[in-house]
N, C-alpha and C positions, 0 to 999 in steps of 0.2 A: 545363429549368426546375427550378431547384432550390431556390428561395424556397418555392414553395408549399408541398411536400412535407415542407420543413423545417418548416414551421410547422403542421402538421395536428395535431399536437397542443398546442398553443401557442397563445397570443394572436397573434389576428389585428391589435393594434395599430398596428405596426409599415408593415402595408400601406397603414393611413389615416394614419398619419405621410409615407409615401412618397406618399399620391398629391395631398396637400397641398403638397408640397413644391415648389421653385422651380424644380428641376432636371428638367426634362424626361426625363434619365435615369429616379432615382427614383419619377417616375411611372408611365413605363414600366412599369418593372419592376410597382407594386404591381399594375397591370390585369394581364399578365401572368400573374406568379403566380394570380391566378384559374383559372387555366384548368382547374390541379388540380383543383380544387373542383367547378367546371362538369361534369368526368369524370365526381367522382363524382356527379352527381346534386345539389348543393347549391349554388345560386346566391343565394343573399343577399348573400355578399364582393363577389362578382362585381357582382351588381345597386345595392350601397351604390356602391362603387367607379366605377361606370360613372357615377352620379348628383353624385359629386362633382368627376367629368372631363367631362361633358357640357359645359360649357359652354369647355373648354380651347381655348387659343388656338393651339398645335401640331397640324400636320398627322399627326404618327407618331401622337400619341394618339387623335386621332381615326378613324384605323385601326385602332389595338389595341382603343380600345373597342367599335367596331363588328363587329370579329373576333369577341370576347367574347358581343355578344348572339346575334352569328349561330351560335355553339358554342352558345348557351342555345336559342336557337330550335328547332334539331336536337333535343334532347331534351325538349325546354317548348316549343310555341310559343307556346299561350298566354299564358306569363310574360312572354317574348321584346314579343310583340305589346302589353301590359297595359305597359310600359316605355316603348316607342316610341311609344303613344299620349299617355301622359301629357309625353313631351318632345318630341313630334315639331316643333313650331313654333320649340323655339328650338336643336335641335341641329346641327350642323356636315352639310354636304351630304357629305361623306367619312363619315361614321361610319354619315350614313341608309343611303349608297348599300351601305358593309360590311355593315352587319345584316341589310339586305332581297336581299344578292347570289342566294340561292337558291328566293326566295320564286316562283310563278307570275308570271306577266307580267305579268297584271290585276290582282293587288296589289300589284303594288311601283310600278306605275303610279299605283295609289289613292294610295299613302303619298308618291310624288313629288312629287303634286300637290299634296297637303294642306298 
């Protein structure tokens, strides 16, 4: 990953230009690039970014995003959890299933059914 890195000192614009974008590629990539950020401890990118591909129609992004929470959850659950609550009804059954991959059995159970 070399978006993110390039951009830690930089405007983050560029990422929400990308995950706007038509190209499935470019959006990619902007979720992605997150991950940087995720490392270090700072999920806002990550968290805007996930909330503007929630509701994507591609299956790759519905992976990468769900990748994403689940790298935020590792370090925040609570943040992780506080996300997945507020869009649990209307997001992609690939991205519930990525976020919640390492949760207990009896919550991710909870979150399947909901």
């Amino acid at each position: 990953m070399i978006v993110g890195p390039h951009l830690q000192d930089k405007s983050r614009k560029t990422l929400y230009t990308f995950a706007r974008s038509s190209s499935l590629w470019e959006r990619r990539i902007a979720i992605m690039a997150t991950f940087h950020y995720i490392r270090q401890n700072e999920f806002n990118t990550a968290l805007d970014i996930s909330e503007l591909l929630v509701n994507d129609r591609e299956d790759l992004i519905h992976k990468a995003v769900g990748w994403m929470l689940r790298e935020i959850g590792k370090r925040d659950l609570k943040t992780e959890e506080q996300f997945l609550k507020k869009h649990i009804t209307g997001m992609p059954r690939t991205m519930l299933r990525y976020a919640i991959e390492k949760f207990p059995e009896k919550k991710r159970k909870a979150y399947l059914n909901a």
